[in-house]
C-alpha positions in Angstrom: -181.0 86.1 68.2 -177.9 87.5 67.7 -174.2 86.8 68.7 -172.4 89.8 69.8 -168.6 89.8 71.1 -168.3 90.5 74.3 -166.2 93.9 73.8 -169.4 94.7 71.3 -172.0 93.8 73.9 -170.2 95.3 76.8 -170.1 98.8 74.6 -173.8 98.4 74.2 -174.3 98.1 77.5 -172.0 101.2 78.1 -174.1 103.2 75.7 -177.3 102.2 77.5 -175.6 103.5 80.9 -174.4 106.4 79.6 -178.2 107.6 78.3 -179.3 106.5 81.4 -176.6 108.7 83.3 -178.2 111.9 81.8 -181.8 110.4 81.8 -182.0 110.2 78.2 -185.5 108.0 76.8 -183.8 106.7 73.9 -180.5 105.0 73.9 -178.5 106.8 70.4 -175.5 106.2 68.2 -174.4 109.2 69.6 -174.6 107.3 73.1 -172.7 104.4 71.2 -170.0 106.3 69.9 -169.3 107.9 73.5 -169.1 104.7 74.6 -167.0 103.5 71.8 -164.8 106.0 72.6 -163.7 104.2 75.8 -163.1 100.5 74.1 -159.6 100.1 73.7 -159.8 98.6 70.4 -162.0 101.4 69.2 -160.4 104.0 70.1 -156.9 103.0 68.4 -158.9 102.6 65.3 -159.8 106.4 65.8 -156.8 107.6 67.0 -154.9 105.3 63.5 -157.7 107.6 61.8 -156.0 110.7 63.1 -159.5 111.3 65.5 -158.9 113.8 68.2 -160.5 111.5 71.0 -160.8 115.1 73.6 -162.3 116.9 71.3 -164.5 114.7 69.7 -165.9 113.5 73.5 -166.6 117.2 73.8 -168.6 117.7 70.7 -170.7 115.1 71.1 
């Protein structure tokens, strides 16, 4: 099995809540990268990437 950090893992986990939130059957990157979008280290690899957090949020 496996060895996942813990910020990894507790994204996953994130991303399973969050598709479980809106009742979703299937668990998606899209999911993920919501999630994602709430890790600290993440997001400051997005916003170094000149990534409008807001707006992409929205989109997705």
């Amino acid at each position: 099995m496996p060895s996942f950090s813990k910020s990894l893992e507790n994204c996953i986990h994130s991303a399973l809540g969050i598709a479980n939130e809106h009742q979703h059957e299937l668990t998606t990157l899209e999911h993920l990268l919501l999630a994602l979008l709430d890790e600290p280290d993440a997001s400051q690899v997005m916003r170094a990437c000149n990534v409008e957090l807001e707006k992409l949020r929205k989109s997705v």
